[in-house]
C-alpha positions, 0 to 999 in steps of 0.5 A: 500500500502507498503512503503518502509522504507527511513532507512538503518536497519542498526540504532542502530545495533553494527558492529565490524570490525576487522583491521579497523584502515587501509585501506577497514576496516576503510572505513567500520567502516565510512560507518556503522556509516554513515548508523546509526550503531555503528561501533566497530573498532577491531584494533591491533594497539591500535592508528590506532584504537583510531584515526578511532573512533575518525573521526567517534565521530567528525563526530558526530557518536558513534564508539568504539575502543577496541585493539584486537590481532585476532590471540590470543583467549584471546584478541578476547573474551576480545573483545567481552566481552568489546562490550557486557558490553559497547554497550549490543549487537553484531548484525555485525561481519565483518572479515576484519582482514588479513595479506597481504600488508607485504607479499613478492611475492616469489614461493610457496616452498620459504615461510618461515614455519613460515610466512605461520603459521602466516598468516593462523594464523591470516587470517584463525584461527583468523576469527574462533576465532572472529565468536566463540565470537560473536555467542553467543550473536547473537544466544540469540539476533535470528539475525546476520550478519557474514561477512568473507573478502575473495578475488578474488584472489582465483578465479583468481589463483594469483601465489606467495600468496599460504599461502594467496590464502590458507587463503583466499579460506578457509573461502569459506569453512568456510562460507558455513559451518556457514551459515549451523550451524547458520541459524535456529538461524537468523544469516547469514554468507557469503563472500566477494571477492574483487580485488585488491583493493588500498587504503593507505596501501602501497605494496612495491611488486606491481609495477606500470606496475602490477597495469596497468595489474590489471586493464586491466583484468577488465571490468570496467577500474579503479582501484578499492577503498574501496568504491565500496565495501561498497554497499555490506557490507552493503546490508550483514550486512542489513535486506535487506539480511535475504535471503541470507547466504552462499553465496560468492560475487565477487566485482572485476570490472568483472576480474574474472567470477566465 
């Protein structure tokens, strides 16, 4: 008779997790430590960074804090280089990093040229950046975990975002392609698309009454947190998901349907 296993798969296994020094990426870089991996947290601001492993470390786990700048090809490879080096492997890449609490709501022909190359430079080249470092040690390792950040707010349509609905609906495409390219070598990509999620970050742009209409959208009437996207992170970054890759999942408390 089989029995089934009390682990998480997940012991052991090296996670990065870029922008993990605030809001879902911190929450992320805690539940893989408590899952048994050794969460990486690939953070710009080198003490949100150092404070997040530091939670992780007095909570008696391994975590490893390493200064990245995504949108910069030399900072990312660093990166991976350090985790290589340091922890001898890369099993988990989550792209968490993006560019959004900061963005001013505004009609689309009112972004500035130089906030849209921004924010497709970090949301969109910087998860291509992060997932070129990493593959080669997935592929020499036969298994991998690639999990892009997306959003529901592609699916829904959200006007005055373009440049981050843009960002948001190309890594879609970009995980349909990978998983394409990487799956004869063991590693998996697929996405996540959450609603709009609240955590520390303050968005000065959100008003209480947009708050409320969010909700209202949505068949499970609360606001969503960070923890209800850790399941699926999780089972993604798991053995439990070897069969699925490609894939786009909506975590959203049902306001959209896709």
């Amino acid at each position: 008779m089989m029995q089934a296993s009390t682990g998480t798969g997940l012991e052991g296994r090296v996670a990065i997790i870029t922008g993990a020094g605030q809001g879902i990426g911190r929450v992320f870089a805690g539940a893989f430590a408590a899952a048994g991996g050794i969460p990486v947290v690939a953070e710009i601001d080198a003490a949100k960074a150092q404070q997040v492993a530091d939670e992780i470390a007095a909570g008696g786990a391994r975590a490893r804090a390493v200064t990245t700048d995504v949108a910069d090809p030399a900072s990312v490879q660093t990166m991976a280089d350090i985790v290589l080096r340091e922890l001898g492997r890369i099993d988990i890449l989550v792209n968490n990093a993006a560019i959004f609490s900061t963005i001013k709501m505004r009609p689309f022909d009112e972004i500035p040229l130089e906030e849209w190359e921004r924010v497709l430079r970090v949301n969109v080249t910087g998860v291509f950046l992060a997932s070129r470092a990493v593959a080669p040690a997935m592929r020499r390792a036969g298994w991998g975990r690639i999990i892009n950040m997306s959003s529901g707010a592609v699916t829904l349509g959200r006007p005055n975002y373009l440049h981050y609905i843009a960002s948001k609906a190309a890594l879609i495409g970009m995980t349909r392609s990978m998983a394409r390219e990487l799956g004869g070598h063991g590693i998996t990509v697929n996405a996540i698309l959450p609603g709009a999620t609240f955590t520390e970050i303050r968005r000065e742009t959100v008003t209480p009454q947009q708050k409320e209409a969010i909700v209202a959208m949505q068949c499970i009437k609360r606001p969503e947190t960070p923890q209800d996207l850790v399941g699926a992170v999780l089972f993604l970054a798991s053995p439990a998901s070897a069969f699925v890759t490609g894939q786009s999942i909506t975590v959203d408390g049902g306001c959209t349907h896709p």
